[in-house]
C-alpha positions as CSV (number, residue, x, y, z in Angstrom):
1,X,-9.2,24.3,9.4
2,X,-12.2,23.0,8.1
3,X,-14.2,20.3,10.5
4,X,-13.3,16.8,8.1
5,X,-9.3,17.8,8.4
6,X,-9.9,18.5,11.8
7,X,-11.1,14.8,12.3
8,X,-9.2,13.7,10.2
9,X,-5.9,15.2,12.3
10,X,-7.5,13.7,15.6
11,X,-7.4,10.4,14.3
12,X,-4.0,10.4,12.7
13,X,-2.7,12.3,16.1
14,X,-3.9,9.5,18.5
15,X,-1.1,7.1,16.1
16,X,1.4,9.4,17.7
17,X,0.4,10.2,21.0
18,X,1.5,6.7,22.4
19,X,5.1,7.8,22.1
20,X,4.5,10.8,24.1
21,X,6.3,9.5,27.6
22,X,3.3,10.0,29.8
23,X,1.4,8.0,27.5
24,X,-0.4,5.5,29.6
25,X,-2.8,2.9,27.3
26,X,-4.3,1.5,30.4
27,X,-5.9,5.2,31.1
28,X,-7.3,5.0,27.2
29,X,-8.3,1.4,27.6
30,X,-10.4,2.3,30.7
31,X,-11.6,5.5,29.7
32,X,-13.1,3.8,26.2
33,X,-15.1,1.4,28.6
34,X,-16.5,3.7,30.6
35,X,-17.9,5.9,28.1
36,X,-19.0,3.5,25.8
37,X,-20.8,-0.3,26.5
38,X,-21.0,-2.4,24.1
39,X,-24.9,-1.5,22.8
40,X,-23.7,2.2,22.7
41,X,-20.9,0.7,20.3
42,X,-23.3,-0.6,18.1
43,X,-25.8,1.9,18.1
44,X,-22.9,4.7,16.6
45,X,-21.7,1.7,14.1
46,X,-25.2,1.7,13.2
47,X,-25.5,5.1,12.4
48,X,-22.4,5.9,10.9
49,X,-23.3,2.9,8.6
50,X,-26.8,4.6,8.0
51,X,-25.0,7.7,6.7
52,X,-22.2,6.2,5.1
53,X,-23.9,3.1,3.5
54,X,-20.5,1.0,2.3
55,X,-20.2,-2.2,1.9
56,X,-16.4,-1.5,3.0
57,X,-17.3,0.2,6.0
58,X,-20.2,-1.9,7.1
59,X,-17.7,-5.0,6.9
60,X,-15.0,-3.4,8.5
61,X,-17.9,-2.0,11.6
62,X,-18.9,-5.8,12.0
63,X,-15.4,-6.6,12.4
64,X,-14.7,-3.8,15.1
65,X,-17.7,-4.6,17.1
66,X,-16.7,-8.4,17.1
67,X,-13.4,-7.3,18.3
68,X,-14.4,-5.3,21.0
69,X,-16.9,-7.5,22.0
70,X,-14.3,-10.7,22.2
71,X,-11.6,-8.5,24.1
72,X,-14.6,-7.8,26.8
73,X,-15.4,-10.8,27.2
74,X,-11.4,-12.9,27.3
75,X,-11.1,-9.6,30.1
76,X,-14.0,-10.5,31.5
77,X,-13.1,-13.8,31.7
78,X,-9.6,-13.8,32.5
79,X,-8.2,-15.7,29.3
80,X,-4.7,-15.7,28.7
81,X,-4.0,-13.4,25.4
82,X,-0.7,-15.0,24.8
83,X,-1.7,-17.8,22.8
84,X,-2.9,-15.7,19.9
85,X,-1.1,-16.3,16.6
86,X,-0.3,-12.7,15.8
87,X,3.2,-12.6,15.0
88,X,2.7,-11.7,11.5
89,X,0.3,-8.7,12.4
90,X,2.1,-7.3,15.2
91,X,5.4,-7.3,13.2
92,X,3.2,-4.8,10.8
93,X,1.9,-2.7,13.5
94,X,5.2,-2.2,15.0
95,X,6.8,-1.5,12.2
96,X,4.2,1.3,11.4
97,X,4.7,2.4,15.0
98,X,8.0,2.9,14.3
99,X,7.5,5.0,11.9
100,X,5.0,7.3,13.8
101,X,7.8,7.4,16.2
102,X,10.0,8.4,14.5
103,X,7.4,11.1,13.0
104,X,7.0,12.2,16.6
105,X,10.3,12.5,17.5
106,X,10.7,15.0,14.5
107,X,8.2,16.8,15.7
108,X,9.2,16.9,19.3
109,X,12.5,18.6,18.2
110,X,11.3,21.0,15.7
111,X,8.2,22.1,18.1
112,X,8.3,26.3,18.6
113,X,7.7,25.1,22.2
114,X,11.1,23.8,22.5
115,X,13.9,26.0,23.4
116,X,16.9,25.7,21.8
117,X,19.7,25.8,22.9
């Protein structure tokens, strides 16, 4: 498989992954912090702008990093995340969670691994 479809598979596979029943988001939350800070974040947004150079993408890095960097710091100072307004966009991201889901699920019982019965 050639390296691009290879990423490409990596980042569609971590959408289905969260329904495997180990699946622990705590483990990937702290394991994202500990191997990258906050510079290091914007230092690889930098250069994947600098090979990129899109005005889509350089919008959409900004938006990541200020993100990340306002999660840190409500963890960091022990805000209360329940008061967002997010109804709307966490109605969306269920939904397409439900539908990796149920991707997963068909995978799970078509798997060669599985034995059937």
């Amino acid at each position: 498989m050639k390296p691009k479809c290879n990423y490409i598979l990596a980042l569609e596979r971590t959408l289905y992954d969260v329904h495997e029943s180990d699946y622990d988001p705590l483990k990937d939350i702290e394991a994202f912090w500990k191997q990258y800070s906050i510079g290091l974040i914007r230092d690889n947004l930098i250069e994947l702008q600098s090979k990129v150079n899109s005005e889509a993408l350089s919008g959409f890095s900004l938006d990541v990093l200020k993100a990340l960097v306002a999660y840190l710091t409500a963890h960091l100072s022990n805000l209360d995340l329940v008061p967002l307004s997010l109804s709307e966009v966490l109605k969306t991201s269920k939904e397409e969670l439900k539908t990796t889901k149920e991707i997963s699920d068909f995978f799970q019982r078509v798997s060669p691994s599985k034995t059937n019965p």
